[in-house]
Residue, then its C-alpha position, 0 to 999 in steps of 0.5 A: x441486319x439492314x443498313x437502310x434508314x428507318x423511316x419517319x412516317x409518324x413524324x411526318x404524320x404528325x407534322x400534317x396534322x399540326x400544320x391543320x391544328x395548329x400552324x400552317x408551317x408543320x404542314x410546309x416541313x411535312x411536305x418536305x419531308x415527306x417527298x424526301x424520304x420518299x425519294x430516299x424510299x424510292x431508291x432503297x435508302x431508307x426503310x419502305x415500311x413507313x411508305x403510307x404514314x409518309x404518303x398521308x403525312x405529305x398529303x396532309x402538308x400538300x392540302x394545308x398549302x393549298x388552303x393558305x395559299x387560296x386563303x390568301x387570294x381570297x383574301x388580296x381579292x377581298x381587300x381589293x374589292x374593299x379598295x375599289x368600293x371604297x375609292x368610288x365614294 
């Protein structure tokens, strides 16, 4: 019997896909979690099967911040250029 932690690739997984489909802070709790209990896998605490649901679970979160956080300097940029057009009328 093993006294590590059992792994929990599928809810991270899950939270990766939430965070595309349905709000971006699963995506935020996905990284997380997800550098966490790799760590913990890393130094042989917590179960190493899950590694790859983990991994693509993380990956998940790591791209929806990426894409809200460029949504959102596309966006300052757009409400900029709108400020700036109309101030030169």
């Amino acid at each position: 019997m093993s006294d590590l932690q059992p792994h929990r690739g599928v809810l991270i997984l899950v939270f990766g896909i939430l965070g595309f489909v349905l709000c971006f802070p699963f995506g935020i709790v996905a990284w997380v979690m997800g550098s966490t209990d790799l760590k913990a896998m890393d130094a042989g605490r917590m179960d190493p099967e899950g590694r790859a649901l983990t991994r693509a679970g993380q990956v998940l979160g790591m791209i929806m911040c990426g894409l809200i956080a460029l949504m959102m300097i596309i966006g300052l940029i757009a409400a900029l250029f709108a400020i700036f057009a109309s101030a030169g009328h």
